[in-house]
N, C-alpha and C positions, 0 to 999 in steps of 0.2 A: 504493500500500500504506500509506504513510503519515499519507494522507486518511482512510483505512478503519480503521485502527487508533485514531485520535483520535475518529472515531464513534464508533466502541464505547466508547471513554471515557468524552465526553458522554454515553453511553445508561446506564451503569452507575447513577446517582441514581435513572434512569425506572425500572430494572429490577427496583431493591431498594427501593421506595416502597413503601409500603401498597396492596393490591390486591384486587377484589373478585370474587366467586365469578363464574365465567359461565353463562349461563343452562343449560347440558348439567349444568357443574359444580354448580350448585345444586342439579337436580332428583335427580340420582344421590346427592347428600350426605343430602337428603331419602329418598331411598329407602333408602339404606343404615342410616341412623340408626333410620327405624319400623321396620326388620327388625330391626333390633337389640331394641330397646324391646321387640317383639312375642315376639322369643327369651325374654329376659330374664322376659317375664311368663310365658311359657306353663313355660320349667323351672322358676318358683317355684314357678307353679300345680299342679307334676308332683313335684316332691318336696316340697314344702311351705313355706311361709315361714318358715324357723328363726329369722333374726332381721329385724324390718320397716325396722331403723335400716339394716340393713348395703344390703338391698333399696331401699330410698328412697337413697341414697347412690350405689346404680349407677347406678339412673334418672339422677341428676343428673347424674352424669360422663358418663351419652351422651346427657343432655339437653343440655349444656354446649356442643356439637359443634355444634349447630344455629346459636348467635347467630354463628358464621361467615358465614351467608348476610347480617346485618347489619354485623358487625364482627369480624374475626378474633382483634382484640386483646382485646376483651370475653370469648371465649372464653380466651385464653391467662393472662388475671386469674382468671377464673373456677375453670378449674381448677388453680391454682395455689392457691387462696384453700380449695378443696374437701380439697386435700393437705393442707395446712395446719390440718384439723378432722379429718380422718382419724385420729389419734392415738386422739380420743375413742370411737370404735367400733371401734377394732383392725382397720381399713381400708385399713393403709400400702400394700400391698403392691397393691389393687386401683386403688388412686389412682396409685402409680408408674407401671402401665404404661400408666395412661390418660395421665398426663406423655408416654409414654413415645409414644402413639401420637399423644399432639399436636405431635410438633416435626413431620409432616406439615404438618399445617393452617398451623404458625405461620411453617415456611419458605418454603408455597405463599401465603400470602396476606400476610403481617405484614408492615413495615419492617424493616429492616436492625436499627433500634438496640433492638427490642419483640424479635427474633430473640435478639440479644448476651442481652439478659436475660435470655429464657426460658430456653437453653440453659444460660446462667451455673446459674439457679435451679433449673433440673430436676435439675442435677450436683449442687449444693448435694446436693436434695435425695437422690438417692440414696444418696450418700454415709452420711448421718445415719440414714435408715431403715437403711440397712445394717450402720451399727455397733450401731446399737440392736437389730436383730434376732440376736435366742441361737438360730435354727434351726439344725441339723447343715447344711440344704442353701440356707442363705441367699447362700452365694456362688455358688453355679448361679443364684439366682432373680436374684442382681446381675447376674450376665453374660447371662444373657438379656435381662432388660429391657435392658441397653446395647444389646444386637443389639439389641433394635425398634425402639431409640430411632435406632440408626443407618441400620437398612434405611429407617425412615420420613423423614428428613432426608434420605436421597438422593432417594425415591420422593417429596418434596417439593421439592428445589432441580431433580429433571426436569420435573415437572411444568411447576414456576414460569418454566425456560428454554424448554420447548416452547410453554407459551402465551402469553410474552412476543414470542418469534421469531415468533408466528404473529398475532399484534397486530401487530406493529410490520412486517408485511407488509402484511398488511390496510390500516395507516396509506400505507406509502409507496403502495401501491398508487392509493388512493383521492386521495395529494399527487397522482401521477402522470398522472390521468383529470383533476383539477380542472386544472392546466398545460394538459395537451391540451387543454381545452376552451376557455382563455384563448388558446391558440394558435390553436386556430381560427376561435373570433372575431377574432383579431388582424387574421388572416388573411383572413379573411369582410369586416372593416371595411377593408381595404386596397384588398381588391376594386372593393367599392362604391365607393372614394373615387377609383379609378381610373378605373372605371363612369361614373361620375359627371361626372368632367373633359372627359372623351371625349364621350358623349352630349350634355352640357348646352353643352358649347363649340361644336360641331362643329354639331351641330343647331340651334343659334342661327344660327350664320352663314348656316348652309344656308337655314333660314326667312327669315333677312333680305333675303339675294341675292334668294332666290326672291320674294320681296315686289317690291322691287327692278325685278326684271322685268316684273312686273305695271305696274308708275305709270310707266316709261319707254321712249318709240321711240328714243332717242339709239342708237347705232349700238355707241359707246365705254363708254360704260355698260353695256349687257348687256353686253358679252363681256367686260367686265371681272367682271360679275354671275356669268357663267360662268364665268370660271378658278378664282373664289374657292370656288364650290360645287365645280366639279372638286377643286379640291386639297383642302377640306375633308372631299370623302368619302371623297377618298387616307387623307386623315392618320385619317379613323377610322379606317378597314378596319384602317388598320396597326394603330393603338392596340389596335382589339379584337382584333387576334389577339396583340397582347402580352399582353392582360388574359385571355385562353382560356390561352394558355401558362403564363401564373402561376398560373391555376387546377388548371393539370396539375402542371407544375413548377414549387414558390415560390421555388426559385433566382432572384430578382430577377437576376442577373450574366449569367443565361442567356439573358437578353433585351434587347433594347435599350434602351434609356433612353427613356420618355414625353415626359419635359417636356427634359430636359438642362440646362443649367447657367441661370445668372439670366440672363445675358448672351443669352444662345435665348430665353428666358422673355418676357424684355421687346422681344427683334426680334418674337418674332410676337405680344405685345400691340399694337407701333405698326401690323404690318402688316395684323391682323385690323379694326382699325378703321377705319385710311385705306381700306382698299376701302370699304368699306361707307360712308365718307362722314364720317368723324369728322375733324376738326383737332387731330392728336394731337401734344405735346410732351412730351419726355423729358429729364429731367433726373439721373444717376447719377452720384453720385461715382468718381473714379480708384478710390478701396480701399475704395467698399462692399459686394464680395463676396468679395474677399479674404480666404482663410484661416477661412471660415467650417463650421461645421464639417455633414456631409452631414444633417440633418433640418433643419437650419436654411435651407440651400438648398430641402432639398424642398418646407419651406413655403411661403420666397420664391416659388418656384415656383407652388405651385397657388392663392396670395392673387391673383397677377398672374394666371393664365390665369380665377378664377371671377371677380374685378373687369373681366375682357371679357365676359367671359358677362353680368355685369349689363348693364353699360352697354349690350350689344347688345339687350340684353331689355327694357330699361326706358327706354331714357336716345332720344329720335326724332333721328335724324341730319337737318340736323349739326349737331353738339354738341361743345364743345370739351372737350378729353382732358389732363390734366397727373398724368405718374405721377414722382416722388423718387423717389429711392433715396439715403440717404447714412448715415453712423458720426454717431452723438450719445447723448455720455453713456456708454458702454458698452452702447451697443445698436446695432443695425441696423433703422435704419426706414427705412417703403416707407410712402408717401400716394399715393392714388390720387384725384383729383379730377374731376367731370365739371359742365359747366355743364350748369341746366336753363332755359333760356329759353324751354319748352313743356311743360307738363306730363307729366308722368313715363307712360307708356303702359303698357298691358296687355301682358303679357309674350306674342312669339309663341307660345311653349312653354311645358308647365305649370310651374311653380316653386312649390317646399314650400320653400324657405329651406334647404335640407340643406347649400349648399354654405359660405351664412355662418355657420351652427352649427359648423359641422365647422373652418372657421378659427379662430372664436372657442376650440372646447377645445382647439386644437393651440396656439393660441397662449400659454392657459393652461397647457398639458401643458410649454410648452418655456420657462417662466416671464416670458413676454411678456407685453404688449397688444396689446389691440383693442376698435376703435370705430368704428362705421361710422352715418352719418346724415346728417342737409339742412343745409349750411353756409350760410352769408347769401346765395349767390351762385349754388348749386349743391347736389353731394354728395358727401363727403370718407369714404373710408376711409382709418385710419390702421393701420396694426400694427406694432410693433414687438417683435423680439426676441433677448438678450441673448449678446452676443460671444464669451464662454464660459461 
């Protein structure tokens, strides 16, 4: 409740701003106004023009009504300025209650402090026409104009609250739909990047084994070739039915954990390679994933499972493997190094690069580095990213 009330707070400046007709409101103010005009000329035309000053003078004050559709405040000068000439053609009375039907317009559309004025000014005004006025029934003509000038002030501050509530619906609504759709994408990019791990890891392996089988009769080798493609097509299956469940239900908690902690991360970076024939060494500090906090794990994470995916794609076994892990500086950095003493090979599977893109803005996104390229010796990814 107390959330709620402090909104309407803040909203109260938005509410009593200067405000402009809406398009329904515009065209009805236009129609109402030529009918008016169209009245005004046909009863001249039907009793006669007695006097042209007094007739030009009406025009104006329901001419006056229209620059609302440009500026509401223009109109509230305007007839304020028409009052003020009125004297000269013994017009008070006709000018008041056009005062009188403008605090509509000037409460539906003005600012707060154009509102204070007019009101101040129109009071002014009646006041003085009224003492100046010697009619027997001047104080009837005073108390009515008040009434219209009060029924139109309310029939103005309803208006102003019905169309403001119904904007500032309209607005939350449309905040509402942009969020969901940021969510969705969120959502949609998460997928993909899960998609992604799963496919490009699992199917690398699997093409390599499968390769694998092909160049060798060793006995220990295939069924070694074997186990790995078995369990790689385990650990899909599983993945993608984690990745189908999150598609159903984005409760991540509802499902088990893909990669798991760094410490998993990097046992199955050594072991995905050793099959397949790489000389893999691992070097992690005691407290380099200590206390770190959970996106920064997940990146840990998916840097180490797509730095196997390369090397299995690019890098011809055997190739020698050195992944760090250690604290420097107030950061946590991971290098991942591979020698190439044979030129870098065509990938079994396609690769668009999605996976190093997708590191590079997470690790921008979580105000790290990264850098990944040919070192004098080999090819070094570096990422780093910062402790809190």
């Amino acid at each position: 409740m107390k959330g709620q009330h402090r909104e309407r707070i803040r909203s109260l400046p938005t509410a009593w701003s200067a405000q402009r007709p809406t398009r329904v409101e515009g065209w009805a103010l236009v129609g109402l106004l030529a009918a008016a005009l169209v009245a005004s000329l046909a009863l001249a035309a039907v009793d006669g023009i007695g006097d042209p000053r007094a007739l030009t003078f009406e025009l104006l004050l329901t001419s006056a009504f229209l620059l609302v559709i440009w500026n509401a405040t223009l109109t509230a000068v305007f007839l304020l300025a028409l009052t003020a000439l009125s004297p000269l053609i013994d017009a008070q009375q006709v000018a008041l209650l056009a005062l009188a039907v403008g605090c509509l317009v000037v409460l539906r559309y003005c600012s707060a402090w154009v509102q204070a004025a007019y009101l101040g000014a129109f009071l002014a005004a009646a006041a003085a026409i009224h003492r100046l006025d010697q009619r027997p029934d001047s104080m009837a003509t005073f108390s009515a104009v008040l009434m219209v000038a009060a029924g139109a002030s309310a029939t103005g501050i309803v208006l102003r609250a019905v169309i403001t509530k119904g904007t500032r619906a309209r607005e939350e609504l449309r905040d509402a739909r942009r969020l969901n759709a940021e969510l969705v994408q969120q959502e949609r990019q998460r997928i993909a990047d899960d998609l992604h791990d799963v496919v490009a890891h699992d199917l690398t392996v699997i093409a390599m084994h499968a390769r694998l089988l092909d160049r060798t009769d060793d006995p220990r080798e295939r069924e070694r070739s074997q186990a790995a493609i078995i369990a790689s097509a385990r650990q899909a299956l599983v993945d993608l039915r984690r990745v189908v469940h999150l598609a159903v239900d984005a409760r991540e908690e509802a499902a088990p954990s893909m990669a798991g902690s760094v410490s998993v991360a990097v046992q199955d970076f050594r072991s995905a390679l050793e099959r397949a024939g790489y000389e893999v060494e691992v070097e992690v500090a005691p407290d380099a994933s200590e206390g770190l906090d959970r996106l920064t794990v997940s990146g840990l994470e998916r840097v180490i499972r797509e730095a196997a995916t390369n090397v299995l794609k690019h890098a011809p076994a055997p190739e020698r493997v050195r992944l760090e892990l250690a604290r420097e500086d107030g950061m946590v950095a991971l290098r991942i190094w591979n020698s190439l003493s044979r030129p870098a090979r065509a990938s079994l599977v396609p690769s668009g690069g999605y996976g190093t893109a997708r590191i590079r803005e997470r690790a921008g996104l979580l105000g790290g580095t990264f850098s990944a390229g040919r070192s004098t010796d080999g090819w070094l990814l570096d990422v780093s990213f910062p402790l809190s």
